[in-house]
C-alpha positions as CSV (number, residue, x, y, z in Angstrom):
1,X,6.1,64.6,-52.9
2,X,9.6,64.2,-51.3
3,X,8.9,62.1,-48.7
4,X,6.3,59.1,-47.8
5,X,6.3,58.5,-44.2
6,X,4.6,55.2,-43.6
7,X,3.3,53.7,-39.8
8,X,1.8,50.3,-39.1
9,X,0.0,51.0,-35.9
10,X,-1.5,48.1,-33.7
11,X,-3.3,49.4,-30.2
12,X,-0.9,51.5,-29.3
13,X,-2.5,55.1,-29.1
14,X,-0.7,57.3,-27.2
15,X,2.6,56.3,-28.7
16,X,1.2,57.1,-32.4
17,X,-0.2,60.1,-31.0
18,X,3.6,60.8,-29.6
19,X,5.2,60.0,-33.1
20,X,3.2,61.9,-34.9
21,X,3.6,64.4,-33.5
22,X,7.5,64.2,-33.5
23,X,6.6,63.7,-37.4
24,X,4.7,66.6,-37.7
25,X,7.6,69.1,-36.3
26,X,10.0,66.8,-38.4
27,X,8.0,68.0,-41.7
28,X,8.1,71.6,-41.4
29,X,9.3,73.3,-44.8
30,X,9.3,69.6,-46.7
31,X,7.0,67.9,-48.5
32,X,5.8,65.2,-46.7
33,X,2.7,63.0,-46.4
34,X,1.8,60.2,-43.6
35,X,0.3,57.1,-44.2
36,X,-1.0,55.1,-41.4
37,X,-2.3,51.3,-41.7
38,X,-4.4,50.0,-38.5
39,X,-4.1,46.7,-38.1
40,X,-7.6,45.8,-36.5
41,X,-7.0,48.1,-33.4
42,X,-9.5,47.8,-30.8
43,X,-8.2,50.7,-28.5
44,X,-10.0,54.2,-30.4
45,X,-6.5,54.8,-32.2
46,X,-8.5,55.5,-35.7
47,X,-11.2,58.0,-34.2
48,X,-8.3,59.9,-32.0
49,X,-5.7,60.0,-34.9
50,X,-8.4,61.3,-37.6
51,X,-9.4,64.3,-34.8
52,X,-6.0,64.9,-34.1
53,X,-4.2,64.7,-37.1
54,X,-6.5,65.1,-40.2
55,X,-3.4,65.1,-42.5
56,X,-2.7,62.0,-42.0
57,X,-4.3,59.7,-44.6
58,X,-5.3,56.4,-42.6
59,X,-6.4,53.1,-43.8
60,X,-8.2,50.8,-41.7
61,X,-7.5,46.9,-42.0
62,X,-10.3,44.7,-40.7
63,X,-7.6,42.1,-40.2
64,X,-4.1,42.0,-38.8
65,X,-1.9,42.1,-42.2
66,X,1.3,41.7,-40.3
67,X,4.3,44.0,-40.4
68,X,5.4,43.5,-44.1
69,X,1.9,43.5,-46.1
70,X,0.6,46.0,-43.9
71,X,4.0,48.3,-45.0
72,X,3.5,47.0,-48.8
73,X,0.2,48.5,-48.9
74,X,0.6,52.1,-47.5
75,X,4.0,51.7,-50.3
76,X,1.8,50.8,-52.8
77,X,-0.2,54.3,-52.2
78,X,2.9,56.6,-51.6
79,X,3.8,58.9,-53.9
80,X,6.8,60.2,-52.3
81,X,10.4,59.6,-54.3
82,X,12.0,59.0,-50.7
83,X,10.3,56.4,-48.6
84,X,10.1,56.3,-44.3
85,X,9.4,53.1,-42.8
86,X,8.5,54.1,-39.1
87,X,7.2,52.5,-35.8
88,X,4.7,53.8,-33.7
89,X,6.1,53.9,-30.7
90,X,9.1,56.2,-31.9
91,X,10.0,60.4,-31.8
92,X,11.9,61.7,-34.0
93,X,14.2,64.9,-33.8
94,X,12.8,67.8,-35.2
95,X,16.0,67.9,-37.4
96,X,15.9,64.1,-38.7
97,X,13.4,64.0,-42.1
98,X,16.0,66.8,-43.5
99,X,19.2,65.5,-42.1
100,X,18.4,62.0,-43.7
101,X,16.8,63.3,-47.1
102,X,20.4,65.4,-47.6
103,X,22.4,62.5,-46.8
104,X,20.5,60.6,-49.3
105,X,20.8,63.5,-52.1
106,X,24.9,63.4,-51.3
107,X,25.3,59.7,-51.4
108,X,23.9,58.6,-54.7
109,X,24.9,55.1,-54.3
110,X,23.0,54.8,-50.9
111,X,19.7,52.3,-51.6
112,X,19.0,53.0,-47.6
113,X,19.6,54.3,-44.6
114,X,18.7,52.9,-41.2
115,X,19.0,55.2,-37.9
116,X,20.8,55.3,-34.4
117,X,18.3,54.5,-32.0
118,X,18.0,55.0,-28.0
119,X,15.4,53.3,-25.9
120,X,13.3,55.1,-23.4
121,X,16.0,55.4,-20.9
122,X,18.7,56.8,-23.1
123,X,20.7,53.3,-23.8
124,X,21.9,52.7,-27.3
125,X,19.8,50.3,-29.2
126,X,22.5,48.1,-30.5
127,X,20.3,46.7,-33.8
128,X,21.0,50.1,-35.4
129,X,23.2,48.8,-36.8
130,X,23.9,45.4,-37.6
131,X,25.7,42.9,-40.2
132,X,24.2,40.1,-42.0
133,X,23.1,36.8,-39.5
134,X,25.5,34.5,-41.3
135,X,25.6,31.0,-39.9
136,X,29.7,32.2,-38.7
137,X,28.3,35.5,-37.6
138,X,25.3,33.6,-35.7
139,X,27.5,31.3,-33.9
140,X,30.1,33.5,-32.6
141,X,27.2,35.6,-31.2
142,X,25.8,32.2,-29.4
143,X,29.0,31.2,-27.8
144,X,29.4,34.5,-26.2
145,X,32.7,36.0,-28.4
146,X,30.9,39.0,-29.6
147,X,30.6,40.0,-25.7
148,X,34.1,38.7,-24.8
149,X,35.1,40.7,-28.0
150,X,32.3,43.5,-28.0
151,X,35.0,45.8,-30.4
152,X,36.3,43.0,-33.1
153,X,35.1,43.6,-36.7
154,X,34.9,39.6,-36.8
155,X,33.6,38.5,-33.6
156,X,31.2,41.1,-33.1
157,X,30.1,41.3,-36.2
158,X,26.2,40.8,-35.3
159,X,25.8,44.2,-34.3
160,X,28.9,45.7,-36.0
161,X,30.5,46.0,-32.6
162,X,33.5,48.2,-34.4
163,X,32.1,50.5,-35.8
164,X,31.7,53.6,-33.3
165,X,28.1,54.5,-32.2
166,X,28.0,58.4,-33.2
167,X,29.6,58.4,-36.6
168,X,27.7,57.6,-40.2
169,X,28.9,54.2,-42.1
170,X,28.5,51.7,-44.6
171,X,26.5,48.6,-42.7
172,X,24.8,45.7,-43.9
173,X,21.3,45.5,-42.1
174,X,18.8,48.3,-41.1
175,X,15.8,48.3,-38.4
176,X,12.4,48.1,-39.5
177,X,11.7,50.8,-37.0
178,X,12.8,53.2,-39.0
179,X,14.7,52.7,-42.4
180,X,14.4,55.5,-45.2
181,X,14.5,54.1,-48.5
182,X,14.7,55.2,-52.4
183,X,11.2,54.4,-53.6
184,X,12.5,53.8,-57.5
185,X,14.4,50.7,-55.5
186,X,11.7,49.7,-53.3
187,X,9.8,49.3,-56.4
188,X,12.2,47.2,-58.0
189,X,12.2,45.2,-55.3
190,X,8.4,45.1,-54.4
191,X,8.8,46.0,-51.0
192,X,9.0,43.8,-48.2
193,X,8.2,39.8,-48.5
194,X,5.4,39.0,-47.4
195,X,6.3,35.5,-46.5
196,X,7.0,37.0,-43.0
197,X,4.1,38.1,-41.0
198,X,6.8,39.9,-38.4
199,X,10.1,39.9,-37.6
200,X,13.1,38.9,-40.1
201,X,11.3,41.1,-43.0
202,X,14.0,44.4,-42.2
203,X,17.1,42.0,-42.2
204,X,15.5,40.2,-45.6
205,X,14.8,43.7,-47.2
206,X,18.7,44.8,-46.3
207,X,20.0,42.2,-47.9
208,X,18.2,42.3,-50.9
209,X,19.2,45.5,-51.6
210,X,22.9,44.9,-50.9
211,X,22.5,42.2,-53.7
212,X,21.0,44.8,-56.0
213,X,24.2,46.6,-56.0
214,X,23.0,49.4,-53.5
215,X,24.5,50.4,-50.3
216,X,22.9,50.8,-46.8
217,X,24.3,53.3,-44.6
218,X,24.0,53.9,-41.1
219,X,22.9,57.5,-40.0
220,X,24.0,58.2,-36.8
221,X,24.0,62.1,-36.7
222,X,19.9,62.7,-36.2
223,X,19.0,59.7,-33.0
224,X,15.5,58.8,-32.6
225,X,13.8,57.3,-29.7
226,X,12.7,53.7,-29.6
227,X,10.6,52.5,-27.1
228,X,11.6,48.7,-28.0
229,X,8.9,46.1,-27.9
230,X,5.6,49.0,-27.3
231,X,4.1,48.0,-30.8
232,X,5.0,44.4,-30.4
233,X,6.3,43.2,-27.3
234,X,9.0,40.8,-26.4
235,X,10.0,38.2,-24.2
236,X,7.4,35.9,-24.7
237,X,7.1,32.1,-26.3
238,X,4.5,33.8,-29.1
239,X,7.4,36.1,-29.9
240,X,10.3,33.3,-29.7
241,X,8.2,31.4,-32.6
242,X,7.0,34.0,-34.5
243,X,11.0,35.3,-35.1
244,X,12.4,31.4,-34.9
245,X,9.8,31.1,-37.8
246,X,11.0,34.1,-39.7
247,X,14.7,33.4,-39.2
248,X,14.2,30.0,-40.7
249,X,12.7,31.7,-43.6
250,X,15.6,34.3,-44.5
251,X,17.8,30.5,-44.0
252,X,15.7,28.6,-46.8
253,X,15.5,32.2,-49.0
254,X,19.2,33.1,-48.6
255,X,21.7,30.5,-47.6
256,X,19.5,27.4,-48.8
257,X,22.8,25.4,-48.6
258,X,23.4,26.4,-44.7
259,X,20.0,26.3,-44.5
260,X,19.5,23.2,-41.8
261,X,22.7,24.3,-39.9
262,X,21.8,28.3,-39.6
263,X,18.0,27.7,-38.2
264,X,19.6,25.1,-35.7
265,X,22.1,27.9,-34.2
266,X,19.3,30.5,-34.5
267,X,16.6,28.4,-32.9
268,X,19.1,27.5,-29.8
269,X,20.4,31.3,-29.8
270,X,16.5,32.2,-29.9
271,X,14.9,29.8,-27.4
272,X,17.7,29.8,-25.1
273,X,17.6,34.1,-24.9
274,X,14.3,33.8,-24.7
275,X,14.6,31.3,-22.1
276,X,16.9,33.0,-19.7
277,X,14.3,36.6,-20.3
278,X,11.7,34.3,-19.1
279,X,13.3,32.8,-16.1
280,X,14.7,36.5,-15.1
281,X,11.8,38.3,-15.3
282,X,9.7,35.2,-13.6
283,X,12.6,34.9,-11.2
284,X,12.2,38.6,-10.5
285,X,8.5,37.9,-8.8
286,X,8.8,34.3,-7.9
287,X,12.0,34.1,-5.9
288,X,11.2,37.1,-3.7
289,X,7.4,35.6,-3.2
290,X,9.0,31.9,-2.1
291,X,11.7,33.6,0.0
292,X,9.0,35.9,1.9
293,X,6.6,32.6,2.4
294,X,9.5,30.3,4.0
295,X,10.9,33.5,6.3
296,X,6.9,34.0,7.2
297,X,6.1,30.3,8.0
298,X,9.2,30.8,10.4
299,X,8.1,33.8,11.9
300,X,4.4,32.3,12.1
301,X,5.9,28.6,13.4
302,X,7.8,30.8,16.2
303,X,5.1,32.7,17.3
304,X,2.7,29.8,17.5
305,X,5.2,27.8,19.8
306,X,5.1,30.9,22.2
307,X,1.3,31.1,22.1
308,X,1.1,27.6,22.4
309,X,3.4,27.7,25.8
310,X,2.1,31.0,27.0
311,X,-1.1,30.9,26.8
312,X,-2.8,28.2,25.0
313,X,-1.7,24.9,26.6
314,X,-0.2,26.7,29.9
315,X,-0.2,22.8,31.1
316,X,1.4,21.2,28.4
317,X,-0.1,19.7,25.2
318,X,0.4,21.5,21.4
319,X,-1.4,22.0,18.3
320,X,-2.2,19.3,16.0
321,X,0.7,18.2,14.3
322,X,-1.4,19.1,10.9
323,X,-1.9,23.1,11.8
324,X,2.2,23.4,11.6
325,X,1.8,20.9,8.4
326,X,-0.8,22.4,6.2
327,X,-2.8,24.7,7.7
328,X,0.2,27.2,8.9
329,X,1.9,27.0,5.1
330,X,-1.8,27.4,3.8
331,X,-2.0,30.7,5.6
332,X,1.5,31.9,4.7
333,X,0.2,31.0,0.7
334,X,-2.5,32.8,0.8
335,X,-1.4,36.2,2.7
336,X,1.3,36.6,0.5
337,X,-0.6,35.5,-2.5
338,X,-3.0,38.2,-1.8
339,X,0.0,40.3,-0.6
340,X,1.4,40.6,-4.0
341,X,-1.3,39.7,-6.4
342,X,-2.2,43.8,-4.9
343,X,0.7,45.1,-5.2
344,X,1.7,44.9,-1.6
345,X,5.4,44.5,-2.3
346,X,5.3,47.5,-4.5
347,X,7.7,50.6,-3.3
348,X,4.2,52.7,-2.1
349,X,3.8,52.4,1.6
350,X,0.1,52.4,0.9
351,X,0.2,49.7,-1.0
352,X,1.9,47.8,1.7
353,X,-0.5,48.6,4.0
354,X,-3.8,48.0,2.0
355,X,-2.1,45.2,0.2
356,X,-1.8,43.5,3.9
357,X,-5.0,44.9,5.3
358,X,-6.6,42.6,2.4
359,X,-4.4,39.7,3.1
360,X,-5.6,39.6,6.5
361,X,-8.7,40.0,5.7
362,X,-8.6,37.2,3.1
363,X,-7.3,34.1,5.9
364,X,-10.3,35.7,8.5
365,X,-12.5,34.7,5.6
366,X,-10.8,31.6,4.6
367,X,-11.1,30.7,8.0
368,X,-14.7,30.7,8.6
369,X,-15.1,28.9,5.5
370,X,-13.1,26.4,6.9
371,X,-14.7,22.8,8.6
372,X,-15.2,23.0,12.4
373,X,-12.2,20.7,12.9
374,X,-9.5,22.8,11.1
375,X,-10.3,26.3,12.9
376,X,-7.6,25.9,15.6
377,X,-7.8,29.7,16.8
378,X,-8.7,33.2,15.4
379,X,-5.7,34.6,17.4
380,X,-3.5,32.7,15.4
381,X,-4.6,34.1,12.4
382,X,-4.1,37.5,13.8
383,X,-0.6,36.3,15.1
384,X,0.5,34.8,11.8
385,X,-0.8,37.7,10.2
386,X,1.1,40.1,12.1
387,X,4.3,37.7,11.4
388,X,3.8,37.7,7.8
389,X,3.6,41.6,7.6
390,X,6.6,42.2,9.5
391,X,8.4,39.8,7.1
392,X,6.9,41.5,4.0
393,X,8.4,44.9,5.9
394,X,11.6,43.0,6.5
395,X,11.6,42.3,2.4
396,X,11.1,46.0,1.6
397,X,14.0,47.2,4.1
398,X,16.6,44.3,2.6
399,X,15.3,45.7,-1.4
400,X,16.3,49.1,-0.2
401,X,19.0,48.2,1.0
402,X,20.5,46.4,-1.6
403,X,19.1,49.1,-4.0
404,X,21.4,51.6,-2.5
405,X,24.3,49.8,-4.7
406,X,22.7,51.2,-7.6
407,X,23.2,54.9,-8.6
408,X,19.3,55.8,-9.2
409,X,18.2,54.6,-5.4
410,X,20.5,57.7,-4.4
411,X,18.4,59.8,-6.4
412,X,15.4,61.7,-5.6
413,X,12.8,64.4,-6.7
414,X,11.5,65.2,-10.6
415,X,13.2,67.8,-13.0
416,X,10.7,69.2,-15.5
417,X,11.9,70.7,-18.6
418,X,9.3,72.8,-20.4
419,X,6.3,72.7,-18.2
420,X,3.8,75.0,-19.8
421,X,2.8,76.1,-16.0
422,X,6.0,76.1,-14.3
423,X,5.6,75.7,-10.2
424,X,5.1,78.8,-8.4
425,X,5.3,77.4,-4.8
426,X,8.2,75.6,-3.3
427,X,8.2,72.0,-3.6
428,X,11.3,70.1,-2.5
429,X,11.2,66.9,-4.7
430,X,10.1,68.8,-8.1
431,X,12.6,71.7,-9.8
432,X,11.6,73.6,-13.1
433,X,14.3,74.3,-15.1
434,X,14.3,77.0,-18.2
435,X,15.7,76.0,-21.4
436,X,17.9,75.9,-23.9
437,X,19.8,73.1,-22.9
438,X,23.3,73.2,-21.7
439,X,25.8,73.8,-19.0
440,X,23.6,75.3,-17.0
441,X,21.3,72.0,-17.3
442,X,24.1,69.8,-16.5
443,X,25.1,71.8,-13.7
444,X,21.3,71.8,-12.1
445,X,21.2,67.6,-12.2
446,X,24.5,67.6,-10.6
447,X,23.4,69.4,-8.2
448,X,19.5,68.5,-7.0
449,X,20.4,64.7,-8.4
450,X,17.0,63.7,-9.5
451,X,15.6,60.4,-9.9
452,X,12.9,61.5,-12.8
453,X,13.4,63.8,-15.8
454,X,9.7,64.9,-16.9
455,X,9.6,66.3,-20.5
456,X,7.0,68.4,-21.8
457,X,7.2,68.8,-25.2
458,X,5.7,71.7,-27.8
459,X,6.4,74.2,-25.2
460,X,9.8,75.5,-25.8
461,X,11.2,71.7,-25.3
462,X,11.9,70.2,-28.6
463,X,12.3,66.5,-29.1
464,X,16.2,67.1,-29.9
465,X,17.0,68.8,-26.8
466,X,15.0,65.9,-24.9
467,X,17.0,63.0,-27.0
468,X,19.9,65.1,-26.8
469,X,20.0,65.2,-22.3
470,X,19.2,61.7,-22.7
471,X,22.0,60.8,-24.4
472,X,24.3,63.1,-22.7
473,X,23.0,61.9,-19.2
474,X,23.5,58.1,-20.5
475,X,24.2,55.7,-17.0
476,X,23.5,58.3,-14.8
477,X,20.3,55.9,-13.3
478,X,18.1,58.3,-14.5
479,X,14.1,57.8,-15.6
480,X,12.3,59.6,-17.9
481,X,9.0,60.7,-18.9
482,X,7.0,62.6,-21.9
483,X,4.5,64.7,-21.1
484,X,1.2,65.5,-22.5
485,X,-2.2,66.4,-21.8
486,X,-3.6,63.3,-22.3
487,X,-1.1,60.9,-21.3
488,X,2.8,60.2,-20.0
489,X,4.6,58.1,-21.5
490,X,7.6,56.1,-20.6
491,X,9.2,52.5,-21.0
492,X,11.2,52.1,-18.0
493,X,7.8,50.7,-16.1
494,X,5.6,48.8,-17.7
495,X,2.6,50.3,-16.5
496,X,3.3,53.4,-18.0
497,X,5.1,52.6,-21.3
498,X,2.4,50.0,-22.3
499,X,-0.8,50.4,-20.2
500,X,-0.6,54.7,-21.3
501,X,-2.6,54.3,-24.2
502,X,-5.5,51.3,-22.8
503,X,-7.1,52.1,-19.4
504,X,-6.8,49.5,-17.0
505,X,-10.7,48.9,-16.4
506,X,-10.5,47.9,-20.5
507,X,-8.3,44.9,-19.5
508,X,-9.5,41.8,-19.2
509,X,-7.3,40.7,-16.6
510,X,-8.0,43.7,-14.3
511,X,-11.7,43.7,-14.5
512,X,-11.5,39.8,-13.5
513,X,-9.3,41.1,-10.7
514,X,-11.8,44.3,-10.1
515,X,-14.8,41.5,-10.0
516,X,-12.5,39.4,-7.6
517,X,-11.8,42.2,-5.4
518,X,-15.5,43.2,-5.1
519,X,-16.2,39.5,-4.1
520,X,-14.0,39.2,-1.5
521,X,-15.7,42.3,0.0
522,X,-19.1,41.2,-0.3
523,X,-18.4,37.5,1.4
524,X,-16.1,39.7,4.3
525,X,-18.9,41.7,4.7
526,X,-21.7,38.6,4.7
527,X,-19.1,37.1,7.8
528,X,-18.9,40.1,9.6
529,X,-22.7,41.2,9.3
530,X,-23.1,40.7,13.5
531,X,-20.3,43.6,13.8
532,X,-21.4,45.7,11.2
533,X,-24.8,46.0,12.4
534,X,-23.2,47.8,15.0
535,X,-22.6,50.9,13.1
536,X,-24.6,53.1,10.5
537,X,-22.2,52.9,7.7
538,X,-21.9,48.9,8.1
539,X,-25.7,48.7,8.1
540,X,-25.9,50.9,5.0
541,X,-23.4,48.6,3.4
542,X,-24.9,45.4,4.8
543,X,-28.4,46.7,2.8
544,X,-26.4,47.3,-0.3
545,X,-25.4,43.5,-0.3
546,X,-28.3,41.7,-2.5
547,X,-28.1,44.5,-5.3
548,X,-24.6,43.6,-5.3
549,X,-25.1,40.1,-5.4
550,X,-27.4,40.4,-8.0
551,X,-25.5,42.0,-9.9
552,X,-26.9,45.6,-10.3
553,X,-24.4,47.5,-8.6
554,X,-21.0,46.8,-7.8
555,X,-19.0,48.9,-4.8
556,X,-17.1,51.6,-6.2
557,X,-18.6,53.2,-9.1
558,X,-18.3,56.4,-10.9
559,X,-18.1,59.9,-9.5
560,X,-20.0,61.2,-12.6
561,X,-21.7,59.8,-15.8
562,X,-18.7,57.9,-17.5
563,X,-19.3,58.8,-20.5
564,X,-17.1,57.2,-23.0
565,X,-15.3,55.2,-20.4
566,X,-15.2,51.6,-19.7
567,X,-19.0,50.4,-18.5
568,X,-19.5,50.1,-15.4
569,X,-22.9,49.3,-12.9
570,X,-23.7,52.2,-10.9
571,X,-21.8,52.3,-7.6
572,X,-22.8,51.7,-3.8
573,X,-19.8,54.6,-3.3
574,X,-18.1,56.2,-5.8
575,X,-14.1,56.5,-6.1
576,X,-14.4,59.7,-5.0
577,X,-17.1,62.7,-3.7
578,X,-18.7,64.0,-6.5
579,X,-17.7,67.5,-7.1
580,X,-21.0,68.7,-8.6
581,X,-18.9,70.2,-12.2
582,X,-19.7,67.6,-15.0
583,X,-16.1,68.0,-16.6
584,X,-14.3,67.7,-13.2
585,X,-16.2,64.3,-12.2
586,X,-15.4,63.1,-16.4
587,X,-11.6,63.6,-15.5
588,X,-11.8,62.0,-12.3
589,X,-13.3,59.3,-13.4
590,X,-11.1,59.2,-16.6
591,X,-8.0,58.5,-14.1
592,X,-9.8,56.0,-12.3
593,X,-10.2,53.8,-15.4
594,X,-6.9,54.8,-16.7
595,X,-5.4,54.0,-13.3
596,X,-7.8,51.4,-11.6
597,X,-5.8,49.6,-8.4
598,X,-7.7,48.0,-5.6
599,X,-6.9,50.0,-3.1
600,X,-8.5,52.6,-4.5
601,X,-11.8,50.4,-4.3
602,X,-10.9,49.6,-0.4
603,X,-10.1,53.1,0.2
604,X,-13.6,54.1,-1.2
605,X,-15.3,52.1,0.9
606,X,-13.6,52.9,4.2
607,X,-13.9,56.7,3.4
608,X,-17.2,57.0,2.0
609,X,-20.9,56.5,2.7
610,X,-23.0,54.5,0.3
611,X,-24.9,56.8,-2.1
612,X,-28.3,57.7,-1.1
């Protein structure tokens, strides 16, 4: 056997799926076997790999080994001379297994070879290549002189700032996402330590070949994909201390000496990146949230003085000073809590609208629940409610706005690139365009400027050509997208790029929410009984309520049997008619667990008439 391929996977389906796939076009005319270790995935990977894939020789942990034991042991049943140490949530050219394997057989003194790497979005992964985490080389990276000097073989020496992107070269530190090694020195070395449970274990396997008198070389004629942070994701206190850990661990191993100094620089650089990911990404939700609460108290303060002098308290007289204390900021909490907690400030107009339907719907509730003494006025509710949606639409238009400065918000429309049914009617915001790739490709995204590149591979569309556009169309503010039957798969939204391979309803958190969601309904529907009475489809509802309650039906079920999707009691309406065809109601419902929002739940139920 030439080459052993070896893949820790851990609940991430559809990217394995993906990469092997890339693997399997990358091993045409070699010799080549996959081995696959499962780390105690609970998300069907083994059952869907085995039926897709039966060359692929799996082994099934009933624990989670870790990155470096789990690697060891697919190395320990190899039999390849080369050895392939690859992530799941990778693709690699079709071209990459034989460009990598002939570099090896030219370079003798080469012990291994990492990769040049781009994330989902075409950037270059800068850990491709990288030079050993000396204390020095650690502390120039913390006081900012590798960015000030992003070029200098010194100060930028973390990620080998000098030495140019597209051309192969001697480095000191490889990727554990993909690193193709001799086996003879693997064996020598027995593999990775197993000391580290994750993280650290590539840079400690570098080095320790360096020291054997090998070289490791950086390939950078055959780039892969990397969807950084799919099989183990980042920016998160479990992932701060689980590397802090392993860093501190290549300190005591390797610079014993340094040792105290080195894991005080990398636990600063570490918590303090972490730290600044953390108030980002938080500040991201929680600024816009606090900004859209104070600008709708205003709006809802204003208002109330005009109903108060217009129609209230013609006479004179005002509101409790404790309505514009507490109750009036309760209201503005809990709208925009709603608000946002679904999805209301997403980009979809329909989300806006449900989002605040719900809001609403959620203070007319509060409200009745409320003592006598603190109901001031249902108009008021109304009122602020109206006030808090026209600031919510006030936050949308000043996004947009200030999204203009950024080269994607100009862009529109989807380019597909291999679509196996290519669009016969005219659509305006979707273009096919034929392959190969070239100038004629250029000239067509120059011209219809799309915001979203959709890939289709294994129908004339190779993985090179797609790595190859998105390299070439680098900072252009585009998006992109693979395409398969099964699933899309992407890591510019995190919905897509880590929710593809799980559907939603097998979430914990989103079934709470789903459970929530169907409470709220049933109370709103207990308070507004003397209305619903009313009309036919309220009074079918209202009758629906104790089987609800007690818990043998919940409001939006199924369209058809559900087989093999996540359980759920049968429904008062389904998510949508049934069609009568067995397969089409087991795809529908298939995107409704895949998919699950709650406005599809609300939308159900305002559409629909419970199931006789």
């Amino acid at each position: 056997m030439r080459l052993s391929v070896l893949i820790v996977n851990y609940n991430v389906k559809a990217f394995l799926d993906q990469c092997l796939r890339s693997v399997r076009a990358a091993s045409v005319g070699l010799e080549v076997e996959v081995i696959v270790v499962d780390n105690a995935s609970s998300d069907g990977s083994e059952e869907w790999i085995q039926s897709q894939f039966p060359e692929v020789h799996w082994i099934a942990s009933p624990t989670n080994l870790g990155f470096g034991r789990a690697n060891n042991l697919a190395l320990q049943k190899s039999t390849g001379e080369f050895v392939l140490f690859l992530n799941p949530d990778t693709v690699v050219p079709e071209d990459n297994f034989s460009v990598a394997l002939d570099y090896l057989a030219e370079h003798p003194q080469v012990g291994s070879l990492g990769c040049r790497m781009i994330d989902g979005t075409g950037a270059f992964l800068p850990e491709s290549k990288r030079g050993i985490p000396t204390p020095l080389v650690a502390l120039y990276r913390l006081l900012g002189l590798s960015s000030l000097r992003p070029k200098s073989p010194r100060w930028a020496r973390y990620y080998l700032g000098h030495l140019p992107e597209d051309q192969n070269n001697e480095v000191d530190v490889h990727c554990g996402a993909w690193m193709m090694a001799r086996k003879s020195v693997l064996n020598d070395l027995g593999g990775f330590d197993e000391d580290f449970f994750m993280y650290g274990e590539d840079i400690d396997l570098s080095y320790r070949i360096q020291k054997a008198g090998w070289q490791n070389h950086y390939l950078a004629t055959s780039p892969i994909i990397h969807y950084k942070g799919e099989s183990t994701k980042h920016a998160t206190w479990k992932h701060v201390k689980t590397f802090h850990e392993a860093m501190a661990i290549f300190a005591r191993k390797h610079f014993a000496k340094q040792a105290a100094l080195f894991t005080a620089l990398i636990s600063f650089g570490i918590y303090a990146k972490a730290s600044s990911t953390l108030l980002r990404r938080w500040g991201g939700l929680v600024l816009p949230f606090v900004l859209d609460v104070l600008l709708g108290y205003f709006f809802a303060e204003a208002i109330t003085s005009y109903w108060e002098r217009s129609h209230r308290y013609i006479d004179g007289g005002t509101y409790p000073s404790e309505y514009r204390l507490y109750v009036l900021p309760a209201y503005a909490l809990t709208w925009f809590a709603v608000y946002y907690a679904l999805g209301g400030a997403h980009k979809s107009l329909r989300r806006y609208f449900s989002g605040g339907l719900l809001a609403t719907l959620a203070l007319l509730v509060g409200y009745a629940l409320l003592p006598i003494e603190w109901r001031f006025s249902r108009a008021l509710i109304l009122l602020s409610a109206l006030m808090f949606a026209a600031t919510a639409m006030l936050s949308r238009l000043a996004r947009f706005a200030l999204g203009l400065r950024h080269l994607g918000i100009l862009r529109s429309g989807t380019v597909h690139f291999g679509r196996p049914e290519p669009l016969r009617a005219h659509h305006e915001d979707s273009l096919d365009i034929d392959l190969p790739m070239g100038p004629k490709v250029e000239a067509a995204l120059a011209t219809f400027r799309p915001a979203l590149i959709s890939m289709h591979p294994g129908t004339g569309l190779t993985y090179r050509d797609g790595i190859t556009l998105m390299i070439a169309q680098r900072g252009q503010g585009l998006r992109y997208r693979m395409v398969y039957p099964e699933w899309t798969l992407g890591s510019d939204h995190r919905g897509i790029a880590s929710g593809a391979a799980v559907p939603e309803l097998d979430k914990p958190v989103v079934r709470r929410s789903r459970q929530a969601l169907h409470l709220v309904i049933t109370v709103f529907l207990v308070f507004t009984s003397p209305l619903l009475l009313l009309f036919s489809q309220g009074r079918l509802l209202l009758r629906e309520v104790p089987e609800v309650v007690l818990g043998r039906k919940s409001w939006v079920g199924y369209a058809g049997d559900g087989l093999g999707l996540s359980p759920l009691k049968p429904g008062v309406v389904s998510h949508v008619p049934s069609s009568g065809q067995v397969d089409w109601d087991r795809e529908a419902d298939r995107r409704y667990a895949y998919r699950w929002q709650a406005d599809i739940d609300v939308f159900a139920l305002l559409r629909r008439r419970p199931l006789t």
